[in-house]
C-alpha positions in Angstrom: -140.5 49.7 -118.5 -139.3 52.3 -116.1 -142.2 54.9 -117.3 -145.3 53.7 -115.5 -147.4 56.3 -117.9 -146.3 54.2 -120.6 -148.0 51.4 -122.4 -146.4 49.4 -124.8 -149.3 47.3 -125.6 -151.3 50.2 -126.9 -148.7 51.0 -128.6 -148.6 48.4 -130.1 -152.1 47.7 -130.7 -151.7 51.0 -132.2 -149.4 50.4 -134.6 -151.6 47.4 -135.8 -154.7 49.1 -136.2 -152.6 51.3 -138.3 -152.0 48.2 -140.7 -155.3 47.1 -140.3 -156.5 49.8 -142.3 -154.5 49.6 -145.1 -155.1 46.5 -145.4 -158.6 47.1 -144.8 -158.9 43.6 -142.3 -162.3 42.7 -141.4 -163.2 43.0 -137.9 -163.0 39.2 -136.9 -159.5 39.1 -138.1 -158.6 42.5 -136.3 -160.4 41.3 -133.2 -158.2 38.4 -133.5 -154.6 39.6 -133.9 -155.0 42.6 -132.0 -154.8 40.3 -128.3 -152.7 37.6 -127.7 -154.2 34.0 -128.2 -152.9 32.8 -124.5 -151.3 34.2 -121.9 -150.1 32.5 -118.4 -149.4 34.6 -115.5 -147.5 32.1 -112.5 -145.4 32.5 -109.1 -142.2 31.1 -108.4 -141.6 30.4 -104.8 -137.7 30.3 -104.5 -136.0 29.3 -101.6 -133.4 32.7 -101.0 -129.8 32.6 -99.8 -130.5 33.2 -96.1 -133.1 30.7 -95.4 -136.1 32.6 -96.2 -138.6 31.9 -99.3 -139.8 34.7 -102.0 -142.4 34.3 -104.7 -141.7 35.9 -107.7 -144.1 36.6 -110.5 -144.0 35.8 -113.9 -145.4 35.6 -117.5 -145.6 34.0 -120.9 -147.9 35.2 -123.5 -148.0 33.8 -126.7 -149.5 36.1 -129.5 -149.8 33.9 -132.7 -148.8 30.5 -133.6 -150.3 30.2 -136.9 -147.4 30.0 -139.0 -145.3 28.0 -136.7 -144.4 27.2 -132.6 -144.0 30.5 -131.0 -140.9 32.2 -130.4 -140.0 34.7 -127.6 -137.5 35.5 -125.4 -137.9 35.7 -121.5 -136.8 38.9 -119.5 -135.9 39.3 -116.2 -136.1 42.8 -114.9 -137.3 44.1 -111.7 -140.1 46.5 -113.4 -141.5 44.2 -116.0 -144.9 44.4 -116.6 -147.6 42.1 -118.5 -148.5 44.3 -120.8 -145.1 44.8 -121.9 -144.4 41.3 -122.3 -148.0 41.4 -124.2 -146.4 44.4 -126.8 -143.1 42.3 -127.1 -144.9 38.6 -127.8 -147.1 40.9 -130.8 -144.1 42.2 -131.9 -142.4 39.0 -132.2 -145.4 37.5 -134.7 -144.9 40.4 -136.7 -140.9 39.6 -136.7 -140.7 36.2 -137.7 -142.9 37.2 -140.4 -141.4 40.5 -141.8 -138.3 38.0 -142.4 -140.5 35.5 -143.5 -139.3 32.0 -141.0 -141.5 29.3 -139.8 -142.4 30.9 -136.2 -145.4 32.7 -134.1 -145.0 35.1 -131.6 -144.2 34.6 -127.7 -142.4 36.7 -124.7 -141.8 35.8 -121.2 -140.9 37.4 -118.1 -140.2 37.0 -114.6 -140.3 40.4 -111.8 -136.5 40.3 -110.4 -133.5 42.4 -110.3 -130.5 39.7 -111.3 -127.8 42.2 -109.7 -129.6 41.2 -106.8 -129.4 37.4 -106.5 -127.2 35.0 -106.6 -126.4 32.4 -109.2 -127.9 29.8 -107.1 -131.2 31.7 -106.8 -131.4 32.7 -110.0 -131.0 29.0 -111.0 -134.2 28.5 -108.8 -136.1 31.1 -110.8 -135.2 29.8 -114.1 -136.1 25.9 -113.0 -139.6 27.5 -110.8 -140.6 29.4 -114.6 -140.2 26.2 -116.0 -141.7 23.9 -113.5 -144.8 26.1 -113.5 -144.8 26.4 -117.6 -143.5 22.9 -119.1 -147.0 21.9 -119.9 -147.3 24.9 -121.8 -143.7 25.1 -123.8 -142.0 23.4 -125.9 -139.9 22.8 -129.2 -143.5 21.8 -130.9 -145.5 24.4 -129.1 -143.3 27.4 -128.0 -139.1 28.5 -128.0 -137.8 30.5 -125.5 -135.1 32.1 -125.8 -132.3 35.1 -123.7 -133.7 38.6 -123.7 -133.2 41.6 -121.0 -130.6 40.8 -118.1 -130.9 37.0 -119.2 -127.9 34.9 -120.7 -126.8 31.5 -122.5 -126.1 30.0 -118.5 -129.9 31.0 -117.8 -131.1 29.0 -121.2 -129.4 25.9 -119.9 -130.7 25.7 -116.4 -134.2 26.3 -118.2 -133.2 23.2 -120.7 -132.2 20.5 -117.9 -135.4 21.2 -115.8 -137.8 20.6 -118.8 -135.6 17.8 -120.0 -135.8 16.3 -116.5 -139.2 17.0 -116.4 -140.2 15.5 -119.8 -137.3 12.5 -119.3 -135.6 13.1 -123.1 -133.1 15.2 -124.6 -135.2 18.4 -126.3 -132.2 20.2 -127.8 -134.4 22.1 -130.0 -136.3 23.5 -126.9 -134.6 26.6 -126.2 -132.0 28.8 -127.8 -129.1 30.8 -127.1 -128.0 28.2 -125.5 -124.0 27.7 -125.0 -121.9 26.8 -127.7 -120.8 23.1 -127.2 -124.8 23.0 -125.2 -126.5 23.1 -128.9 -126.0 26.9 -129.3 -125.3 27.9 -132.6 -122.0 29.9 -133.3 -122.8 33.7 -134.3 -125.7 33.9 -132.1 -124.3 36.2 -130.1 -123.3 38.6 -132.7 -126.4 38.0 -134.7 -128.7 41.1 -134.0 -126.4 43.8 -133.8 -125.2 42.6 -137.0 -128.7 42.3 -138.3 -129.1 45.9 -137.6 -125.6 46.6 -139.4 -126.9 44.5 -142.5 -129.9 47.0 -142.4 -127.7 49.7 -142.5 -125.3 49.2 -144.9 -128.6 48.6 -147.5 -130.4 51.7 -146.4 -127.3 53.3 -147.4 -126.9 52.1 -150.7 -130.8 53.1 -151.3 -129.8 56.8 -150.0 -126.6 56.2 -152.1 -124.2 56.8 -149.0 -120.6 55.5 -148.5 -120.3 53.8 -145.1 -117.2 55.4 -144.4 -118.8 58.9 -144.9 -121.0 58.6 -141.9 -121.0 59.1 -138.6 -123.4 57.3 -135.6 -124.7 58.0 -131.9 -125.9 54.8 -129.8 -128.4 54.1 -127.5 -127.2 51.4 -124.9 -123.9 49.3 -124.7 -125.3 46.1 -124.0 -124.7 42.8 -126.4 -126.6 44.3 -129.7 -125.2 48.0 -129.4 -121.6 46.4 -128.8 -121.4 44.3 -132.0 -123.9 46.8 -134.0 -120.6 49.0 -132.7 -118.2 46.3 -134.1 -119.5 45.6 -137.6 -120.8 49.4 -138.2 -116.8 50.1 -137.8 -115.8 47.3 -139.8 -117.4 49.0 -142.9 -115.8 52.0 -142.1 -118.3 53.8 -140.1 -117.6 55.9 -137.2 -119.5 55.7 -134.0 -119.1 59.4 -131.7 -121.3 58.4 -128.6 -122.5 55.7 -126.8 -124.9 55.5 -123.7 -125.5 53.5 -121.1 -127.1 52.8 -117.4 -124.9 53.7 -114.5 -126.1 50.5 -111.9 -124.3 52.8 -109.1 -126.1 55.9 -110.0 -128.7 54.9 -110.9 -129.0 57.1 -114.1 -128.0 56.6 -118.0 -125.0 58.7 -119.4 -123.6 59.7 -122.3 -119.7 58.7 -123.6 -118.8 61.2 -126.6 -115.6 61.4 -128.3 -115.9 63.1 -131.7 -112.8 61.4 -133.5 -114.4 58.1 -133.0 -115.1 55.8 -130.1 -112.9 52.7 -129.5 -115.1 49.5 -128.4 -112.1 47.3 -127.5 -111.0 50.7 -125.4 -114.5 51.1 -124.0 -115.4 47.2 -123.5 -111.9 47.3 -120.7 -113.6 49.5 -118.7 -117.3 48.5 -118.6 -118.6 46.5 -115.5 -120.3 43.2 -115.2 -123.8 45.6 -115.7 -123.0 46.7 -118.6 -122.0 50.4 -117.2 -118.9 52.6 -118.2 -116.0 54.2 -115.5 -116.8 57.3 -116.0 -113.3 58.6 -114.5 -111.2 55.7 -117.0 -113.5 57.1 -119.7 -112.4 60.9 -118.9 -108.8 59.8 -118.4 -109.0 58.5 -122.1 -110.3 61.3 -123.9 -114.0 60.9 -123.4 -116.9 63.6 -123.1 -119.2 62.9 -120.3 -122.8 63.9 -121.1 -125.9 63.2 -119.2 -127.6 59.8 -120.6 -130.4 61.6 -123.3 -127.5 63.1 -124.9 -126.8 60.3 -127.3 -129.5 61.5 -129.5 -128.6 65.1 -129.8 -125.7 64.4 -131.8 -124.7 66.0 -135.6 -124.9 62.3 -137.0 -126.0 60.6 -139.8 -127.8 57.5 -138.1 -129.2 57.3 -134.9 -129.4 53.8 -133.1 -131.6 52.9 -130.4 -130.4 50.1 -128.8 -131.8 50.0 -125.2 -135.7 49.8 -124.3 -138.6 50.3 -125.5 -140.1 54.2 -125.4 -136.8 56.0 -125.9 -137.7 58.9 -128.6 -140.7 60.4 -127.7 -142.8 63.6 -128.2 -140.5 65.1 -125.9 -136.9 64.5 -127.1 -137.9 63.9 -130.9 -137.1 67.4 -131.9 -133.3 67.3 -130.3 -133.2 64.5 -133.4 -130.2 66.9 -135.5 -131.8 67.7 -139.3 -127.9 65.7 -140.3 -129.8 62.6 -139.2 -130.3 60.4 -142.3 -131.2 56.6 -140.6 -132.7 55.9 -137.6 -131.9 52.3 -137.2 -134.2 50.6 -133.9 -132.0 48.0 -132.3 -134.8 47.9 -129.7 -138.1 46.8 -129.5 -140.1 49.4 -129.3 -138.1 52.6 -129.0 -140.2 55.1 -130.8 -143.9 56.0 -129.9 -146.0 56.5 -132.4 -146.4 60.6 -132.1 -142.6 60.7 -132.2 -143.2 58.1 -135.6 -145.2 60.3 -137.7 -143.0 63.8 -136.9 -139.8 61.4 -138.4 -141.8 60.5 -141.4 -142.2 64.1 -141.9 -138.5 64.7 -141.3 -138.0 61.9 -144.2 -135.9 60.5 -142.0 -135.1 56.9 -143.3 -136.5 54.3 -140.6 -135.4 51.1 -140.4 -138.3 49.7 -138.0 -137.5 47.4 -135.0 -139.4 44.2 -136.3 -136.9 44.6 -139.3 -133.6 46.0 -137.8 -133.3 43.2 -134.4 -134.7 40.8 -136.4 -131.3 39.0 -137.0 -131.5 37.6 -133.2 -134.5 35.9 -134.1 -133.4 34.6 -137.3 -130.0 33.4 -135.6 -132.3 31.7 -133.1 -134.5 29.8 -135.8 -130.7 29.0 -137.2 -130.3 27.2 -134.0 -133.6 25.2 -133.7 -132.6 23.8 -137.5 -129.3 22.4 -136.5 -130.6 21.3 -132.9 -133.3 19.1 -135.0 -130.4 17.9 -137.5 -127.6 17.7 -135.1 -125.5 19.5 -137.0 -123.8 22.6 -136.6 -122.9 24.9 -138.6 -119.4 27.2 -138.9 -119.7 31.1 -137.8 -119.2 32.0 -141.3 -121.9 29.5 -142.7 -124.1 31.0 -140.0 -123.5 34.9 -140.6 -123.6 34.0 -144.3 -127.2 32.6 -143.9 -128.0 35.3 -141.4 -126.7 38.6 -144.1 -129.3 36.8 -146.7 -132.2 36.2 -144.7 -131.6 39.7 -143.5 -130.9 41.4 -147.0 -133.8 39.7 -148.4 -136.0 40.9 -145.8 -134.8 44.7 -145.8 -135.4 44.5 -150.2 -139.0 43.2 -149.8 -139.6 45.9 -147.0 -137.6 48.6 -149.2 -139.7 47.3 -152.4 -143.0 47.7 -150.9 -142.4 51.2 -149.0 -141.6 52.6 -152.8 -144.1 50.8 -154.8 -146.9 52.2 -152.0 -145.5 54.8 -151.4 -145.5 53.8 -147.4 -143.5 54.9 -144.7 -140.8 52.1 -143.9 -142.4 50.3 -140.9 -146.0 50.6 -142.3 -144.4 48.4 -145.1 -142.9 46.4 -142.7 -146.1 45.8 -140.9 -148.2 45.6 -144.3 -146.0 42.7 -145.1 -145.6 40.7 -141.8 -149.3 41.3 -141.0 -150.3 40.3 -144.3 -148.1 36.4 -143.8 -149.9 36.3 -140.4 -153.6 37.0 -142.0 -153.0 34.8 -144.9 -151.6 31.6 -142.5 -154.6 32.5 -140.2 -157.1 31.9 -143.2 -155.5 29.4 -144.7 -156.1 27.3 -141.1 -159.6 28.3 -141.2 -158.9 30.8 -138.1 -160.8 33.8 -140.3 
């Protein structure tokens, strides 16, 4: 978001015209799947702390709802763009299909800076998105659910307007929602584990023990810091983490090379998700400037932060020890940087398939919202490790039998579900 010479629409229309020839589509059904079916743009006017009113502007574009409501998650973040939140609703079509549940594609966002405003008018931005959108959303129609700088407590606010609005309980609306609010234990935990479950597969294909590898990490929010906690728990070991400095105003590096401790490094992290960087020194770590993390002699490299993170520029740091490159991000790699790690042979695990296990948790939640009944964590995670390990086989399957790079395969088979449902209908 932060590059304004970057596009990650193109990109990803890129990336689909790139499946659109191998699967040869004709050009009604391209014309149709490369652009979003709808797309609202709105402004929130939100009465601020000191009196004073401020409109803020904000978006929800749904991609494709042919094989179910859409399903998206709505960012807040002071230099969001519509044409990211266009990339991010495509890539979420292709997501709910590469792990084959019921769901389209949506993304939403909203221009603001949440270390900037209060709770209270944050609460009036949530209840303004939804005010402006309710006609538009819904559990029949489109999901919303947390994304960039947005959390469980911003889900709810968003649930009681449109329940107000609408005069019933719509459990089933929204998700990542609280527990004990309809939120569905392991939610939280449920894409940096997906990316883990990934993992651990990819290493069985290469024939790699777990505990013989090392791991460098881009980003310490929520799906780096339980990728971090189940990665370990199999006996990895993770050398460097990075994150964004709020203070500084720039990304840095943590390096330790006998292994970082999350617990350790979770103590000293602020409410932004940023490390002390004199606690850090005091215990042992290496401070290295942010694009450090992936320069490191590892065996997987994790992107877990935005979207346009290994580029032409920084792809040949990548170390030739690099085995896995698992994308915890949407959107992390542009495509130049994508073909010179195919030529690497460098084993991707592509972001529709590695943070697909938010999305999948999500859909979780909608099922026992509409049966009200929940789950336990370890029913949950259980479901979540199958739908994941599934997924990652059929991908793993097709890449061989083709003889396809790993997120072509992921795209032939996602785009494929969406083309089929879109026929089916009598769309094409």
């Amino acid at each position: 978001m932060a590059d304004k010479s970057f596009n990650a629409f193109e990109m990803a229309q890129s990336q689909f015209d790139n499946v659109a020839n191998i699967l040869d589509l004709d050009e009604g059904t391209r014309d149709l799947l490369r652009f979003n079916q709808r797309e609202y743009h709105v402004s929130i006017p939100v009465r601020m702390d000191d009196g004073s009113f401020k409109v803020f502007r904000g978006f929800r574009v749904q991609h494709n709802d042919s094989r179910g409501p859409a399903k998206g998650g709505i960012r807040f973040h002071p230099m969001e763009t519509i044409d990211t939140v266009r990339a991010l609703a495509m890539w979420m079509t292709w997501k709910c299909a590469v792990v084959d549940i019921p769901l389209g594609g949506a993304k939403g966002g909203v221009i603001c800076d949440p270390h900037n405003l209060s709770a209270r008018e944050q609460e009036g931005i949530c209840r303004g998105w939804i005010r402006q959108l309710s006609r538009d959303v819904g559990p029949l129609n489109d999901v919303p659910a947390p994304d960039v700088m947005t959390s469980p407590q911003h889900m709810l606010w968003m649930l009681d307007e449109f329940e107000t609005i609408r005069g019933a309980k719509y459990p089933g609306f929204i998700t990542g929602k609280p527990v004990g609010m309809g939120g569905s234990l392991g939610r939280t935990e449920a894409t940096g584990y997906g990316v883990v479950f990934n993992i651990r597969e990819a290493l069985k294909e290469l024939n790699i023990s777990p505990a013989d590898t090392t791991a460098s990490v881009q980003g310490f929010g929520n799906v780096a810091q339980y990728a971090v906690e189940l990665y370990t728990e199999i006996w990895g070991k993770v050398i460097c983490i990075s994150c964004w400095d709020q203070k500084d105003q720039v990304s840095y590096s943590f390096k330790k090379a006998d292994g970082i401790d999350l617990k350790e490094l979770k103590n000293i992290t602020d409410r932004f998700g940023g490390v002390d960087k004199k606690k850090a020194e005091s215990l042992g770590y290496e401070i290295l400037p942010g694009g450090a993390w992936i320069e490191q002699e590892v065996d997987i490299l994790i992107p877990a932060a935005l979207e346009n993170q290994i580029t032409m520029e920084n792809v040949g740091k990548i170390s030739d020890k690099v085995k896995i490159i698992a994308e915890g991000a949407n959107g992390p790699t542009t495509p130049g940087a994508d073909k010179e790690i195919a030529k690497r042979g460098i084993f991707m695990i592509p972001d529709l398939l590695a943070n697909a296990g938010g999305v999948t948790c999500s859909y979780f939640e909608q099922v026992q919202c509409n049966m009200n009944y929940f789950w336990e964590k370890d029913e949950v995670l259980g479901k979540l490790d199958t739908k994941i390990t599934n997924a990652f086989n059929a991908v793993n399957e097709m890449a061989k039998s083709r003889k396809l790079y790993m997120r072509d395969a992921a795209y032939v088979i996602a785009v494929g579900r969406v083309v089929e449902a879109c026929r089916e209908r009598g769309w094409i």
